[in-house]
N, C-alpha and C positions, 0 to 999 in steps of 0.2 A: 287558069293560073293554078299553078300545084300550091298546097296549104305549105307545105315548106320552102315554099322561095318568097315567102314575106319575111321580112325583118322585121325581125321584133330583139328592141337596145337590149342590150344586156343590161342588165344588173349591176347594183355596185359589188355587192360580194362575187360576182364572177368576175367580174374584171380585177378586183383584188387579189382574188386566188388565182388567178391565169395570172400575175403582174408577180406573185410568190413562188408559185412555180417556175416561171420564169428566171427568175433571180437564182434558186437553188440549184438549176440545172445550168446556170452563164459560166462559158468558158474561162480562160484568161485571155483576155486582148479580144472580146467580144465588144462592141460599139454600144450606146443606149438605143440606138436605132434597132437595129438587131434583135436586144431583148425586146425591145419593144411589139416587133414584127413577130416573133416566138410567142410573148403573151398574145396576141391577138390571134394567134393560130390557135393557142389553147384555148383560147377563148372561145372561139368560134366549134372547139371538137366538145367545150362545157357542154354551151348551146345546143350543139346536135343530138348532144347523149341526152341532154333533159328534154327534148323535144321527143326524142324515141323513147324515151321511159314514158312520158306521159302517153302516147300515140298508145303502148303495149298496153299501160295501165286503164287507159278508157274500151281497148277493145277485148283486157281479160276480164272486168265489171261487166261487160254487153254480156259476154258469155254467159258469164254466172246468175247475171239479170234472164238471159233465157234459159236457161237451166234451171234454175228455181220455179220460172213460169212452168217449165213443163213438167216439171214435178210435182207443183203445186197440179196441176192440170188432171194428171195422170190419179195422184191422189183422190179427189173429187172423182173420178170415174169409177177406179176400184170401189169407193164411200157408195155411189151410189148403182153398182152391181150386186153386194152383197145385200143377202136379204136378211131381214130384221127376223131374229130369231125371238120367237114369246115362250116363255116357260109355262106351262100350264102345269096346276095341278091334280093329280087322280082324287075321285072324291073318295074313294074306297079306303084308305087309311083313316080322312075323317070320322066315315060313316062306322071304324070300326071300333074308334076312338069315343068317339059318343056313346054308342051300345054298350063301351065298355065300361064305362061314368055311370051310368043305367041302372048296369048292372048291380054296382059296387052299392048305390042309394038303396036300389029295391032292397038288398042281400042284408045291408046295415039296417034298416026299416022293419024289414020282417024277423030277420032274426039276429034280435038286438044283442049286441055283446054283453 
């Protein structure tokens, strides 16, 4: 059985609105039967449009739910291709940096200002 050939009641506000627009669009010398049969046509075209908005609206969330997945997916892969970069550092600036502390001590020490 197709998911659109269940009936599902309408609504009070759809039948209100189909029963308004019905009204605004009644001829002169149009019967209540009539508009009647009108509202219920529009009734029935409410129904079908909120039945395909929602149909669109569940299957553009599928999308966007796997779309994210595989973005989210794709992310975690590039994460774990790149490699972990370490900064090291040369000891040679240290070493040149202390000798030069060294220095300044010995220099002030021996020949005292």
């Amino acid at each position: 059985m197709n998911k659109q050939a269940k009936k599902i009641p309408a609504s009070p506000e759809t039948q209100q609105e189909a029963l308004r627009i019905a009204r605004r669009t009644q001829r002169p010398g149009q019967t209540k039967e009539q508009t009647k049969l009108i509202a219920q046509g529009i009734q029935k075209g409410i129904q079908q449009y909120k039945s395909q908005h929602k149909a669109r609206t569940r299957e553009l969330n599928k999308k966007l739910k796997h779309a994210s997945r595989s973005e989210d997916q794709t992310r975690r892969q590039d994460a774990a291709a790149q490699p972990t970069v370490v900064y090291r550092q040369h000891w040679l600036p240290w070493l040149l940096l202390a000798l030069t502390w060294l220095a300044i001590v010995v220099y002030s020490f021996f020949f005292d200002f």
